[in-house]
C-alpha positions in Angstrom: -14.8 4.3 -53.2 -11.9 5.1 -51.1 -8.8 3.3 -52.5 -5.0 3.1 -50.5 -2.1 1.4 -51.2 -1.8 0.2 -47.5 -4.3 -0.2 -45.1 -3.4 -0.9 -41.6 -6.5 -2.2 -39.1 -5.3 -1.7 -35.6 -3.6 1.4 -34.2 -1.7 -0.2 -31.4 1.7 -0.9 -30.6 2.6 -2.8 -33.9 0.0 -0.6 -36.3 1.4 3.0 -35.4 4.9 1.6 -36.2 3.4 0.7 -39.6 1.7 3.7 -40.2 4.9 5.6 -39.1 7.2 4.0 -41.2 5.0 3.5 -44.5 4.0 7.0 -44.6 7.6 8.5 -45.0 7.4 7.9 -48.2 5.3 10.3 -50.0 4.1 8.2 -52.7 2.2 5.8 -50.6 -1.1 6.3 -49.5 -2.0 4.9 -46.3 -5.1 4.2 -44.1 -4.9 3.6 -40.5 -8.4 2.3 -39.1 -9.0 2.0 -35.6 -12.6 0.5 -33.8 -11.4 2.8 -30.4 -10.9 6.6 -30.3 -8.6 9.3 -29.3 -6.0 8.7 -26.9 -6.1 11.8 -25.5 -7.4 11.3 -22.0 -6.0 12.3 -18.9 -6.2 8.2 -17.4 -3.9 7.2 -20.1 -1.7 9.9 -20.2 -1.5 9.4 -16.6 1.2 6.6 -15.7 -0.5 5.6 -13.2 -4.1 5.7 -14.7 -3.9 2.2 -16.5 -5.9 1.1 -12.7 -8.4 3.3 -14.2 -8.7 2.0 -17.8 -8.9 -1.2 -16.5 -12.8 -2.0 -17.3 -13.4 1.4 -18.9 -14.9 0.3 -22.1 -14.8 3.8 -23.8 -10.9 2.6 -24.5 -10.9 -0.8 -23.1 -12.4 -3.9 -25.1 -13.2 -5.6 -22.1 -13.2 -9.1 -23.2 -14.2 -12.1 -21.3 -12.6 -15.6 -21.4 -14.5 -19.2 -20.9 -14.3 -21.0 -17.8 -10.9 -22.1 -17.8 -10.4 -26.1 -16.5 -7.3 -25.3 -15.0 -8.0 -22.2 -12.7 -11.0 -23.9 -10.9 -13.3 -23.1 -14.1 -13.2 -19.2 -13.2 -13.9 -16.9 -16.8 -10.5 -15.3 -17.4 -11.1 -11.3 -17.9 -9.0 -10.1 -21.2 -8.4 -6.4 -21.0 -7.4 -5.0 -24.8 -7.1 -1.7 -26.2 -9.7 -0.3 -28.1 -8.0 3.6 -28.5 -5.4 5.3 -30.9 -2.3 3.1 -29.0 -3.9 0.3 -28.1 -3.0 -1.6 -25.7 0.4 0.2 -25.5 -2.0 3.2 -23.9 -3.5 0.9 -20.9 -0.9 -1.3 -20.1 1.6 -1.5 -17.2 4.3 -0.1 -19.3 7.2 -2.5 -18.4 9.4 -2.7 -21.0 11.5 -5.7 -21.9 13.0 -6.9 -24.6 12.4 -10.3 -23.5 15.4 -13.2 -23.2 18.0 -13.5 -25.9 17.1 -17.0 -26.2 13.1 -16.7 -27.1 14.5 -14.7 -30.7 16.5 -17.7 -31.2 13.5 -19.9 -30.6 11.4 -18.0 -32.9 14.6 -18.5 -36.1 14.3 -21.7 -34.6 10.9 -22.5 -35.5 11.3 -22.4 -39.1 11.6 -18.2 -39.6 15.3 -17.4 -40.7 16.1 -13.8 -40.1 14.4 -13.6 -36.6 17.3 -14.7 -34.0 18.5 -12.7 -31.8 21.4 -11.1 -33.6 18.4 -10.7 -36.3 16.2 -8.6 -34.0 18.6 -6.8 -31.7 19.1 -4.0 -34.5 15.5 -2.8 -34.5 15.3 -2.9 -30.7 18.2 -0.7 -30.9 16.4 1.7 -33.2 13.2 1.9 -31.7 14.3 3.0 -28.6 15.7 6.5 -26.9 16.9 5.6 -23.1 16.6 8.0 -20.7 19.0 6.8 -18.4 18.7 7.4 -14.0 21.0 10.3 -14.6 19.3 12.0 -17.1 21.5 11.1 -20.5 20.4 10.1 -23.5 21.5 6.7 -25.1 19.5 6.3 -28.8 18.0 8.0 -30.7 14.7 6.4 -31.3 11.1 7.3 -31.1 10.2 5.5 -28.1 11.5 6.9 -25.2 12.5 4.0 -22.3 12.7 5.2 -19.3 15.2 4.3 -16.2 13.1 5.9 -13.3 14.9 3.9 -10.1 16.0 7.2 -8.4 12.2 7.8 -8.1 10.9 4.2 -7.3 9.8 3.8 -3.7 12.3 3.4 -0.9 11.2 0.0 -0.4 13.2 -0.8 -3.9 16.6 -1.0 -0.8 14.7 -4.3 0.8 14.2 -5.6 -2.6 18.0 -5.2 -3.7 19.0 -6.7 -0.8 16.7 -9.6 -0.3 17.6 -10.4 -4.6 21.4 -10.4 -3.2 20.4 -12.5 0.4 18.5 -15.5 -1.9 21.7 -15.4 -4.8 19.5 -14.0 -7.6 21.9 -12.6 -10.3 21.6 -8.6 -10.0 21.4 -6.8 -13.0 23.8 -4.2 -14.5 21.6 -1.2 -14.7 18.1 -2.2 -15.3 16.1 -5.1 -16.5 14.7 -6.9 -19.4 17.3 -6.1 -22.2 18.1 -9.3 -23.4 20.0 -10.8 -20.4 19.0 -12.3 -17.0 18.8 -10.3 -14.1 16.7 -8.7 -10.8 16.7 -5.1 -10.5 14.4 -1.9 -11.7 12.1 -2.1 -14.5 12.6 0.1 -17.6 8.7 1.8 -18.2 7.5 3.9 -21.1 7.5 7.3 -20.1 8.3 10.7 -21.3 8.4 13.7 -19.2 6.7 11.9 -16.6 3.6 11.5 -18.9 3.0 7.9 -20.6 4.7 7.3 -23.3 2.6 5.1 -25.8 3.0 3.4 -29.4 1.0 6.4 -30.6 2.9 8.7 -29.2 6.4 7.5 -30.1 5.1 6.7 -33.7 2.0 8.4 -34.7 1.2 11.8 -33.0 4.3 13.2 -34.7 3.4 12.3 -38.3 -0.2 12.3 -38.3 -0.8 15.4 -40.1 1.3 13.8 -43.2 -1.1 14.2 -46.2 -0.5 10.6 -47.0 -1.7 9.1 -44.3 -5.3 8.7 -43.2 -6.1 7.5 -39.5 -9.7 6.8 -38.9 -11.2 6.2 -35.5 -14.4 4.2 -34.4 -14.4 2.0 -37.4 -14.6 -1.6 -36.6 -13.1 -3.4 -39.5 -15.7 -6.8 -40.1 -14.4 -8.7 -43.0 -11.4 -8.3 -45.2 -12.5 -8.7 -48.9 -10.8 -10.7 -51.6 -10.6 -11.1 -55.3 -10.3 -14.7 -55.7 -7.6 -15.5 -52.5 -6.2 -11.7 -53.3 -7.0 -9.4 -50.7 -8.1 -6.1 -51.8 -9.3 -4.1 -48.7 -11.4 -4.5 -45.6 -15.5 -3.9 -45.2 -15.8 -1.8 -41.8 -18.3 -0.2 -39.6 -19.0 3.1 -38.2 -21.6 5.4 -37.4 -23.9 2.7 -37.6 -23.2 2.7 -41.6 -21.3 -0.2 -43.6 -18.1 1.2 -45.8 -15.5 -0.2 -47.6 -12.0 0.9 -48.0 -9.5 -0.7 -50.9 -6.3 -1.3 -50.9 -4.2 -1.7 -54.2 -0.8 -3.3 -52.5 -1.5 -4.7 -49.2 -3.8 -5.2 -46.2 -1.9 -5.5 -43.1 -3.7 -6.8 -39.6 -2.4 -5.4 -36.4 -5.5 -6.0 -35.0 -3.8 -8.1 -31.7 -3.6 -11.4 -30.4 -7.6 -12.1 -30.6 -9.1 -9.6 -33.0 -6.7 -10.5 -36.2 -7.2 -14.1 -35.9 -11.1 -13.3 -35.7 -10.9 -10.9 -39.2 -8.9 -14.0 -40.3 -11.9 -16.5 -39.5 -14.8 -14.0 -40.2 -13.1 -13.5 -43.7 -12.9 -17.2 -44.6 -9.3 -18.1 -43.0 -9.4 -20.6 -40.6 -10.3 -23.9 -39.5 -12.7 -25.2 -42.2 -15.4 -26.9 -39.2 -15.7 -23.6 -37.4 -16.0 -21.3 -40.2 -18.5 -24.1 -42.0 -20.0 -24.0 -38.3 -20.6 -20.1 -38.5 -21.9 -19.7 -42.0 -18.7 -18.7 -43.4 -17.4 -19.7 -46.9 -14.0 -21.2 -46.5 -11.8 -19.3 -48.5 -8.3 -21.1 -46.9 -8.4 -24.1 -44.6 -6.0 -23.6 -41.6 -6.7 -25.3 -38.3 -3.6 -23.2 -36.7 -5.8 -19.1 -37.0 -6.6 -19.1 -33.7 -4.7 -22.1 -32.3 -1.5 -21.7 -30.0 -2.7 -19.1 -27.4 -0.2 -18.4 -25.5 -0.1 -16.2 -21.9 1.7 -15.6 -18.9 -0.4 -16.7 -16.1 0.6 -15.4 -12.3 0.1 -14.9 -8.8 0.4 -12.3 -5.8 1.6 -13.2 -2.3 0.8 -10.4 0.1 3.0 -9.3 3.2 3.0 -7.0 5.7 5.7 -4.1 6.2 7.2 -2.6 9.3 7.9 0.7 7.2 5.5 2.6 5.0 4.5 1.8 1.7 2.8 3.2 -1.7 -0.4 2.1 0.7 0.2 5.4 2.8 -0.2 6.7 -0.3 -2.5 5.8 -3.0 -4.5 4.3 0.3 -5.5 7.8 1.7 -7.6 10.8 0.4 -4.7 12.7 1.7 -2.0 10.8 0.0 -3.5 10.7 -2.9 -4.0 14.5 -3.1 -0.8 15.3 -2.4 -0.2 13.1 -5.1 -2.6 14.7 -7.5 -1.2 18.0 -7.0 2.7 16.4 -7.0 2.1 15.4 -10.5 -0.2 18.3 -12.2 2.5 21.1 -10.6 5.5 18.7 -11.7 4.8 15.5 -14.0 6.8 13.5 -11.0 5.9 11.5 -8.0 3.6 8.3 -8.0 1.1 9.2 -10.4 4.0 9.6 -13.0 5.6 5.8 -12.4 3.8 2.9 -12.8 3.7 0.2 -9.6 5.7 -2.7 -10.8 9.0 -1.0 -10.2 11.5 -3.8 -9.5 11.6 -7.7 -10.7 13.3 -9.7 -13.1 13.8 -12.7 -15.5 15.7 -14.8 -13.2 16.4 -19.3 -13.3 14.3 -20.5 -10.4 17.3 -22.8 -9.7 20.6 -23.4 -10.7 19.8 -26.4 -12.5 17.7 -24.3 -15.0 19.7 -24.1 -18.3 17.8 -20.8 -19.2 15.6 -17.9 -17.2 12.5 -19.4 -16.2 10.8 -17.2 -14.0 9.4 -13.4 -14.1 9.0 -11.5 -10.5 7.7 -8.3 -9.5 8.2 -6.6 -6.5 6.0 -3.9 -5.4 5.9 -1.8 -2.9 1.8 -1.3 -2.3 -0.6 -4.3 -1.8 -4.1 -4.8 -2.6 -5.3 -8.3 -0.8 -8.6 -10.0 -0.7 -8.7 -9.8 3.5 -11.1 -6.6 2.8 -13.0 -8.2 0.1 -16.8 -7.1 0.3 -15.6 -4.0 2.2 -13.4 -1.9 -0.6 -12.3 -2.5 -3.9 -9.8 -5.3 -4.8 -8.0 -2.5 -6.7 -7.7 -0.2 -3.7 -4.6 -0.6 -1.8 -4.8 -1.9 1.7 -5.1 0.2 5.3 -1.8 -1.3 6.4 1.7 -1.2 4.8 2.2 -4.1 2.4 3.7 -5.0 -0.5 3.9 -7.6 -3.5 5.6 -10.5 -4.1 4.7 -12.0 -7.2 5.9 -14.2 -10.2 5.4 -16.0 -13.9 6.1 -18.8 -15.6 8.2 -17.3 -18.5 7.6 -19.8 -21.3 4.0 -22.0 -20.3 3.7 -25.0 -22.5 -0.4 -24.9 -22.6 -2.4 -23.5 -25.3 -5.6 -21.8 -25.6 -7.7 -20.7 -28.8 -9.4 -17.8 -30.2 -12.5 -19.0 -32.2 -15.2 -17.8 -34.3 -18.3 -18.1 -32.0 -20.3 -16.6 -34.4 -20.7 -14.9 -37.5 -21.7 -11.5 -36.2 -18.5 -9.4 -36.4 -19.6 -7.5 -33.4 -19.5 -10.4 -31.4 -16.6 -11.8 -29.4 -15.2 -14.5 -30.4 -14.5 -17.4 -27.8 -11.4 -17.1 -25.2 -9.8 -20.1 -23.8 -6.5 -19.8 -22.8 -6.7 -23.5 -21.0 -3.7 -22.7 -18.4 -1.7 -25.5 -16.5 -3.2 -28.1 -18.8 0.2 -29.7 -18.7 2.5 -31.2 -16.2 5.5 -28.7 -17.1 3.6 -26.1 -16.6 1.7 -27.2 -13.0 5.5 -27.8 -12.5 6.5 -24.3 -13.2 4.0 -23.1 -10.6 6.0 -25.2 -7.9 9.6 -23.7 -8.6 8.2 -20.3 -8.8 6.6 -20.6 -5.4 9.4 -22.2 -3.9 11.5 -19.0 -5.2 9.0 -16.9 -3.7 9.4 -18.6 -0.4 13.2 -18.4 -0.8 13.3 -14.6 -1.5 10.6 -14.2 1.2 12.7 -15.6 4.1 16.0 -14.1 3.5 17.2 -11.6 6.4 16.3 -8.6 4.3 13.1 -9.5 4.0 12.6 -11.0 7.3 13.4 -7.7 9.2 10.3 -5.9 6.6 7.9 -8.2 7.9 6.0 -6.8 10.5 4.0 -10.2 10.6 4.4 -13.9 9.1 2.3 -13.4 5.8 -1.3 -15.9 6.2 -0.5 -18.1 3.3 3.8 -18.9 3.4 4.9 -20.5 0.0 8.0 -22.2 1.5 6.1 -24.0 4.1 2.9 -25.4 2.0 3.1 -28.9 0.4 3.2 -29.0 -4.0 -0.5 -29.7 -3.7 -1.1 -26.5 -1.8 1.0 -24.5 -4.1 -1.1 -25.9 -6.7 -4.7 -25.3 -5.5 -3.7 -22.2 -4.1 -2.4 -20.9 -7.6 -5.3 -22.7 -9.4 -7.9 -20.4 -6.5 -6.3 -16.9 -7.0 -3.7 -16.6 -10.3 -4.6 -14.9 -12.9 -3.7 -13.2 -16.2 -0.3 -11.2 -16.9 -2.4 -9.9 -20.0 0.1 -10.9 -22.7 -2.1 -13.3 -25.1 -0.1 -13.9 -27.9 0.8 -16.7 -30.6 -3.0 -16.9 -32.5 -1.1 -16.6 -36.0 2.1 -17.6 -34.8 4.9 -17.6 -38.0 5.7 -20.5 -39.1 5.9 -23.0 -42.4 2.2 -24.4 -42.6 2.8 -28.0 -42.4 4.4 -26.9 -38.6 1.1 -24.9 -37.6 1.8 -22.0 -38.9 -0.2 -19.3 -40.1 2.3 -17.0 -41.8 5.4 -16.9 -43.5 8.8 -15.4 -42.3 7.6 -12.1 -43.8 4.4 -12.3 -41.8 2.3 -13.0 -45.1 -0.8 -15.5 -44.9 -0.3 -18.4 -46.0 -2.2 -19.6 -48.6 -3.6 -16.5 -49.5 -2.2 -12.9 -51.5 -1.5 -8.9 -50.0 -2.5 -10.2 -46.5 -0.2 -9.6 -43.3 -0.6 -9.9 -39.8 1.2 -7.6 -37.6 1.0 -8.0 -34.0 1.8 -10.1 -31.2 -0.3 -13.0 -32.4 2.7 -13.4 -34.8 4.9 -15.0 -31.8 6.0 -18.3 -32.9 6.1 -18.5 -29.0 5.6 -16.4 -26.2 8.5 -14.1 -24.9 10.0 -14.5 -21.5 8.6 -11.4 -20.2 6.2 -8.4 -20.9 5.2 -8.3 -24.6 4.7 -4.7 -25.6 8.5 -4.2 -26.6 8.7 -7.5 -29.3 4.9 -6.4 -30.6 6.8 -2.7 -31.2 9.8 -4.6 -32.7 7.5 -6.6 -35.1 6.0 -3.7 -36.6 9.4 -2.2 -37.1 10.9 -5.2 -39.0 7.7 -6.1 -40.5 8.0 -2.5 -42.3 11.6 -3.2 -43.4 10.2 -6.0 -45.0 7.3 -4.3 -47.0 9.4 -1.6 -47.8 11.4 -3.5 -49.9 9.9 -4.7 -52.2 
């Protein structure tokens, strides 16, 4: 029998800060289980690569959503990580902190200890900037990266069309706290990706304490009584267990740990009943509160050349190829969503509303049936695109049946209420503003086919409802807070109503963060071992 203190299931952004953290200390023993494999591939390594992890499902869960009412009943595709990393090692690698305000929201909530003020510190110790002229400001593991002297020189139309339609430009780069258009901070190191893993777990993985153990799909978590005591996993086809003698500590993500939860008997008590599981804790909120961003590209056409030329071409792309192997630098080292913000949509907003991206390649649906809807178009283009920060509608994550290999069901049930169908108005009015200042105007080489600032609200709405999609940053499924308020866990991110049980990951939001979720899923697991660590 294979007995730990700690056991951590999931090796992604929040789990390798665990596994980091509770392993300095020589007397614990720790297992880190993972269902995906190594991380050492040249795609994810590769900044540019996560366009090629994108339905590989040797690292790439590949989940699908149900029909979702409000996008024209389309299934909703829900990349996730299933590699040392997790989704840290396929994402986009924007980071952002998020706005100062949603940490307030969360204390807020019923979770003293999580403001802003509260959180700031271990943001501040996670991270090592690289700033554009090459100092360093931290000292932490994960490097964050200001790479605007080698964005595309498109980023000079974007400046100037953020300054021509009054957005507030930011001092330096975006997504620390405070609102603001300008470059995107983006996890890498020596022009190579810069992952959760590799911040946190590559340098202390040969610690004798620690254990990481790949291809094991946890199933179950067992319990003595309502005391957890390990997990019951799969691999090589075989059925193992593993104990723990202090904790067991989910960082599984925003679907899979509410899933464990259910499949182990913690959830709500029709479903599980439903599913053939004994009900172990009643809690209609496991799963409940799914929470995304939800966006949309508008396409234009440029008068100068873009990333198109080339990431478009053979020829651009070897170049390209050869730029980066000889020199970690060029395109293939950055990733494409190089300028945007977290900006008010108007003036009469009391807080940031709105996330846009502005990139400089395009990849529109005029060639469909001809090329990939990936591949970047034959003519220079570029993207205008935005997201509501904080949506309103919530989806679930639910037991669909009691096979542990089986998905669970996906609904994230988008614009199913009138503040949100509102959002999608102001942000594609802001589009249309940005979109017809003079900077932008001169770009164009021709009016784009579908103009936001001309089409009525019920255009805007259809059209959003046809083509938006997924931002991939589900989060919420256990959100923390006191269980008479939906909550699922505590301020300390224990279970409620049950003993040694944790959940560590993004489905711990009490609400969704203003922007890109990788960096507060990284902080969680940093403050979440502060608190174990204690006691």
């Amino acid at each position: 029998m294979q007995r730990f203190d700690f056991i951590i299931v999931g090796a992604g952004s929040a789990g390798c800060v665990l596994a980091n953290r509770l392993s300095e200390n020589p007397r614990h023993n720790i297992l880190l289980i993972e269902a995906g494999g190594s991380d050492r591939k040249f795609w994810i390594r590769t900044p540019i690569g996560y366009g090629m992890t994108f339905f590989d499902r040797n690292v790439n869960w590949c989940f699908e959503g149900e029909k979702d009412p409000g996008l024209n009943d389309r299934e909703i595709y829900v990349p996730r990580g299933k590699v040392i990393g997790g989704s840290s090692s396929i994402n986009a690698m924007v980071y952002c902190r998020g706005a100062k305000t949603d940490f307030d929201d969360w204390r807020d909530a019923g979770n003293p200890g999580w403001g802003w003020e509260d959180v700031k510190p271990a943001f501040e110790a996670i991270e090592r900037h690289v700033r554009k002229d090459g100092t360093i400001d931290g000292k932490g593991p994960l490097t964050v990266s200001d790479r605007q002297n080698d964005y595309h020189p498109l980023k000079r139309h974007f400046i100037g069309a953020a300054r021509d339609a009054g957005l507030p430009i930011a001092d330096g780069t975006v997504g620390q706290g405070d609102e603001g258009f300008g470059p995107y901070l983006i996890n890498t190191r020596g022009g190579l990706r810069c992952s959760s893993a590799d911040a946190f777990l590559h340098p202390v993985k040969h610690r004798n304490n620690l254990t990481i153990l790949t291809e094991a799909q946890v199933t179950k978590i067992l319990f003595e009584g309502k005391r957890a005591v390990g997990v019951s996993y799969r691999r090589d086809g075989m059925t193992q267990e593993a104990h723990a003698t202090r904790e067991v500590i989910l960082s599984a993500g925003a679907i899979q740990s509410p899933h464990l939860l259910q499949l182990s008997g913690i959830g709500p008590g029709a479903v599980l009943q439903k599913n053939g599981i004994t009900v172990l804790h009643a809690n209609d909120a496991v799963g409940a509160h799914l929470e995304d961003h939800v966006g949309i590209n508008y396409y234009y056409r440029a008068k100068e050349p873009t990333l198109n030329a080339v990431l478009g071409t053979w020829a651009g792309r070897i170049a390209a190829g050869i730029q980066f192997v000889l020199t970690r630098t060029g395109p293939l080292s950055l990733s494409v969503n190089q300028y945007g913000g977290i900006v008010r949509s108007s003036s009469s907003q009391t807080r940031p509303d709105m996330q846009l991206y502005f990139n400089p390649l395009s990849y529109s649906t005029e060639n469909a049936g001809k090329r990939k809807l990936t591949e970047p178009d034959p003519w220079p283009g570029f993207i205008l695109s935005f997201n509501p920060c904080r949506p309103t509608s919530h989806g679930h994550v639910k037991l669909a049946s009691p096979d542990p290999l089986k998905q669970p069901e996906i609904l994230f049930n988008y614009l199913a209420t009138e503040h949100d169908r509102a959002d999608v108005i102001k942000g594609a009015r802001l589009i249309g503003q940005v979109q017809n200042t003079p900077t932008l105007q001169a770009l164009l080489s021709a009016p784009p086919k579908f103009d936001p600032s001309k089409e009525s609200d019920e255009s805007l709405i259809a059209d959003f409802r046809k083509r938006s999609g997924s931002v991939y940053h589900p989060s919420c499924t256990c959100r923390m807070a006191p269980e008479h308020q939906g909550g699922v866990l505590d301020r300390e991110l224990r279970v409620h109503g049950v003993e040694n049980l944790r959940v560590v990951d993004a489905s711990s939001f009490p609400n969704i963060t203003s922007a890109n979720t990788n960096a507060p899923a990284i902080m969680v697991g940093w403050r979440a071992a502060d608190m174990i660590l204690k006691h």
